[in-house]
C-alpha positions in Angstrom: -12.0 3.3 -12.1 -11.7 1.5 -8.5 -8.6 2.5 -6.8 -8.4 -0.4 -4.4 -10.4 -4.1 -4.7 -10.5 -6.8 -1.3 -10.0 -10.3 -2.7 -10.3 -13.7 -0.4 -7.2 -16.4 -0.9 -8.5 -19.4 0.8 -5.6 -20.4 3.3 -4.4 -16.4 3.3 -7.0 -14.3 3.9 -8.2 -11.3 2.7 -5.9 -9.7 -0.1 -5.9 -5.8 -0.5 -5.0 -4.7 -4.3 -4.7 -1.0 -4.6 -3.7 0.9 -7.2 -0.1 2.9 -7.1 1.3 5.4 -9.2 4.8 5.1 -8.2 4.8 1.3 -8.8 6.9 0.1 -12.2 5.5 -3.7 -11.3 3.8 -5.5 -8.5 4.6 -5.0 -4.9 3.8 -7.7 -2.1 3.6 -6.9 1.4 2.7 -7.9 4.5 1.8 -5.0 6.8 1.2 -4.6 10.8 -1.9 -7.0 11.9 -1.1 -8.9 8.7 -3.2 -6.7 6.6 -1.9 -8.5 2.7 -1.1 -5.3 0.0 -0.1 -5.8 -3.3 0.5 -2.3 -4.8 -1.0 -2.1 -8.8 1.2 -0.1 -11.1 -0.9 1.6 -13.1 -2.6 0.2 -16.8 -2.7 -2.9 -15.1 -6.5 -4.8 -14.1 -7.4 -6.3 -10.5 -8.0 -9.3 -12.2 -4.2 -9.7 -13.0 -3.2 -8.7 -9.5 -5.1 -11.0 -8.3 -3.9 -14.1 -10.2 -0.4 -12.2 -9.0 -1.4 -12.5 -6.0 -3.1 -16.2 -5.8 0.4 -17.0 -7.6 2.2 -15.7 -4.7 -0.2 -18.5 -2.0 2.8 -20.2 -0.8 4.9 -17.5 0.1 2.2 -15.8 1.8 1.3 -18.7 3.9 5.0 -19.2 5.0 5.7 -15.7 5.8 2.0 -15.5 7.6 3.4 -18.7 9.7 6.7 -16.8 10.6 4.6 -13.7 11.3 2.7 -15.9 13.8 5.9 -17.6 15.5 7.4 -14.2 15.9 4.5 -12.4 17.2 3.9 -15.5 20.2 7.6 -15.4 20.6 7.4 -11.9 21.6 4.3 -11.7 23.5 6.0 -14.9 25.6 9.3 -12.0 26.1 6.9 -9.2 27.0 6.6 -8.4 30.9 3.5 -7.3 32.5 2.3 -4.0 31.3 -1.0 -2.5 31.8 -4.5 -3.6 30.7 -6.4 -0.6 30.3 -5.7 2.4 27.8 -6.2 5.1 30.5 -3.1 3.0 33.0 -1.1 3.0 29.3 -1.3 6.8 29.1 -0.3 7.4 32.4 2.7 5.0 32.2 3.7 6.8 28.6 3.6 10.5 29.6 5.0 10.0 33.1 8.2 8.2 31.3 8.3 10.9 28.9 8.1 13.9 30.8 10.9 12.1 32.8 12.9 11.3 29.8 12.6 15.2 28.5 13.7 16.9 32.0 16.8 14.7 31.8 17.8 15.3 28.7 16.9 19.1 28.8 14.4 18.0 25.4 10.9 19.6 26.0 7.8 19.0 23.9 4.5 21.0 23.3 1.9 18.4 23.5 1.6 14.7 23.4 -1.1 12.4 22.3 -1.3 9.1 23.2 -2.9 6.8 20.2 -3.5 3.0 19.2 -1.9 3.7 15.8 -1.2 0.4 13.2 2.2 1.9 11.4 4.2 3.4 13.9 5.8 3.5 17.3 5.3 7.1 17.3 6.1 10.8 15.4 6.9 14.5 16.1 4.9 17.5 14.4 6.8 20.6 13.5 4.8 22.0 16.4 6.9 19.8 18.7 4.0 17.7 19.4 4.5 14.3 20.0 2.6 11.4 19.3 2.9 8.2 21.1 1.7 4.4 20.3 -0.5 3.3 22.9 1.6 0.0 22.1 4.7 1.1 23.5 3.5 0.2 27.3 3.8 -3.9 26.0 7.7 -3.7 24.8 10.9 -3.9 27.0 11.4 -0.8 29.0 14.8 0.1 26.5 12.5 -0.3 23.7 9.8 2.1 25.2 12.4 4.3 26.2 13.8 4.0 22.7 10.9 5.1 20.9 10.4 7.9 23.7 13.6 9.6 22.9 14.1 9.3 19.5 10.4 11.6 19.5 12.3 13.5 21.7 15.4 14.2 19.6 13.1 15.2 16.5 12.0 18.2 18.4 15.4 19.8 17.5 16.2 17.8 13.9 13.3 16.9 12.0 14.7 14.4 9.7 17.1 11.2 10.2 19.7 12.3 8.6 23.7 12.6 10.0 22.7 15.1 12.6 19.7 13.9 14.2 21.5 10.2 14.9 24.4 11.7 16.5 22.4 13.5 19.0 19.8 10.5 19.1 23.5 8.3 20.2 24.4 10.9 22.5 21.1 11.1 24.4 20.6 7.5 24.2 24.3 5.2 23.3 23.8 2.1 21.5 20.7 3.4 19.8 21.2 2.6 16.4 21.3 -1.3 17.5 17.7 -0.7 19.8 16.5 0.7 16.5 16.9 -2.3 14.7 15.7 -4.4 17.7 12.6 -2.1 18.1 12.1 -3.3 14.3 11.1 -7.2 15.5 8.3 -5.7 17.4 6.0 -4.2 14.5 3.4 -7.2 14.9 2.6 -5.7 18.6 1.6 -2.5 16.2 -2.4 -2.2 16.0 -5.1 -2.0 18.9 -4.3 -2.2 22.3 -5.2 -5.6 23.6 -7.8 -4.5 26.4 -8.2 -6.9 29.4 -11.7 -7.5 29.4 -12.2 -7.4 33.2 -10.8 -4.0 33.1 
């Protein structure tokens, strides 16, 4: 049996059904680069997640439309950052290694990568892993996302201790977190200038 099935809406786009063990009932979402996923539970056929799905039409389309206004409204916000992938690295791991000298938080390795979830991650080998992405938001954003890598090289979870130290490094950061949260639709490939 198929564990996933690509299905066209006309007016949506394409549709991605996939099969889920852990869902009870449908789940709809709308991920990074608006990439449509409704999650299967399992017992159930495509062809009912699908008329789920085509059931669900004008609630994509509206949410798509938001999507779209929030993503030009953001790009519109966004200063000039740099066009090539090669510039982007160098901006990245000059800010971090910046960031980890003053705050006395040192990493093993970091990887800069054009990832479509995430701002970025920490490895229990201390390696960090950085969106490429991160170059196109507001420098307290980027700096945001740089530390909180940073602070999961001592506390590898989010719990109680790792956001007190995350506050200490970095105050106010509980309210950049949220704000950092408007900017997943800048999550996905790094928009190369073409002259570049």
């Amino acid at each position: 049996m198929a564990s996933k099935k690509v299905v066209e809406i006309r007016g949506v786009g394409e549709v991605l059904l996939e099969r889920s063990r852990r869902a009870k009932h449908f789940n709809l979402t709308i991920k990074p680069l608006n990439v449509i996923r409704v999650a299967v539970p399992p017992g159930v056929s495509f062809t009912d997640a699908e008329l789920f799905a085509r059931s669900k039409k004008q609630w994509l389309r509206k949410h798509l439309e938001k999507i779209e206004v929030m993503a030009k409204e953001i790009e519109d916000a966004v200063t000039v950052y740099p066009t090539t992938r090669k510039a982007a690295r160098q901006v990245l791991v000059c800010r971090l290694n910046q960031l980890s000298e003053e705050l006395g938080l040192p990493y093993n390795k970091v990887f800069v990568k054009s990832q479509k979830t995430r701002w970025g991650s920490c490895s229990m080998a201390n390696n960090i892993n950085l969106n490429v992405n991160l170059v196109r938001l507001p420098q307290e954003l980027m700096d945001y996302a740089i530390v909180h890598e940073l602070v999961h090289t001592k506390v590898k979870n989010h719990g109680k201790r790792f956001w007190d130290l995350l506050t200490r490094c970095l105050p106010g950061a509980e309210a950049l977190d949220r704000e950092l949260d408007r900017y997943w639709v800048m999550l996905g490939d790094f928009p190369e200038n073409e002259e570049s």
